[in-house]
N, C-alpha and C positions, 0 to 999 in steps of 0.2 A: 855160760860165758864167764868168764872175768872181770869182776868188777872194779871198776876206776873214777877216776875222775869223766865229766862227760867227751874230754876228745880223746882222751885214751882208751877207753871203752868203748867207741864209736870206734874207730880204726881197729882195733884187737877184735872185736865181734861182726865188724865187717871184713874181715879175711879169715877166720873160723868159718862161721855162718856162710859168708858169699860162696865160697868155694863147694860147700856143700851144695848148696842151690845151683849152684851153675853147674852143680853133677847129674842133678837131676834128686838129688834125696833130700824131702823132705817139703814144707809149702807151709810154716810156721815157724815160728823162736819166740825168745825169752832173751833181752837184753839186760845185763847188768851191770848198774852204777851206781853210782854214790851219786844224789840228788834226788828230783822228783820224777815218780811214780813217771807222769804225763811225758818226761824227753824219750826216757826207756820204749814208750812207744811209736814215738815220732821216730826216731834212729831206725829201729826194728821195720817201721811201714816203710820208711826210706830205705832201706837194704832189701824187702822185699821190692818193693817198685822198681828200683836200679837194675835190680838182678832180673827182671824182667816176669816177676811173679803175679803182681801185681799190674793190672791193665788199667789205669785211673787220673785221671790229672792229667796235666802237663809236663813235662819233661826241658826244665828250663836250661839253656846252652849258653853262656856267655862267655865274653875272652878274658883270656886273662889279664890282668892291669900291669898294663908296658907302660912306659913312655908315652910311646905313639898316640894316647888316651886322653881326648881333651876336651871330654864332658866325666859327672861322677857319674861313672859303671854302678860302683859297687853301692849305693843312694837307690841309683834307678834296678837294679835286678832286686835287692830286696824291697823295691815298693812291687814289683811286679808278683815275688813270688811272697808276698803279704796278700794280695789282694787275688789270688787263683789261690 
């Protein structure tokens, strides 16, 4: 993959990478970025998990922040997905 910063390199090696996986070729990668060792894998397990590689954890859903939103969302899903 192509290395980047970590949310350009997360986006660009998740539609490389996904699409293969979701062809059915392939059940590992190699993420590349400029930072630490340890996100390259976080990313990488996240793309396999999403793409459905991966059978582990939780699969956390939340909305996205409208208006309509009148407690912190985004407070409460990252204590949730800190603590799973």
């Amino acid at each position: 993959t192509e290395a980047g910063t970590q949310f350009h390199s997360t986006i660009k090696s998740s539609i490389a990478l996904g699409s293969l996986l979701l062809d059915g070729i392939g059940d590992t990668m190699r993420i590349s970025m400029t930072g630490e060792l340890e996100k390259e894998i976080e990313v990488g397990r996240a793309i396999l998990k999403d793409a459905g590689i991966i059978k582990e954890g939780l699969n956390i859903i939340s909305c996205p922040t409208c208006g309509r939103i009148e407690a912190d969302l985004v407070s409460a899903v990252a204590e949730v997905e800190k603590a799973t």
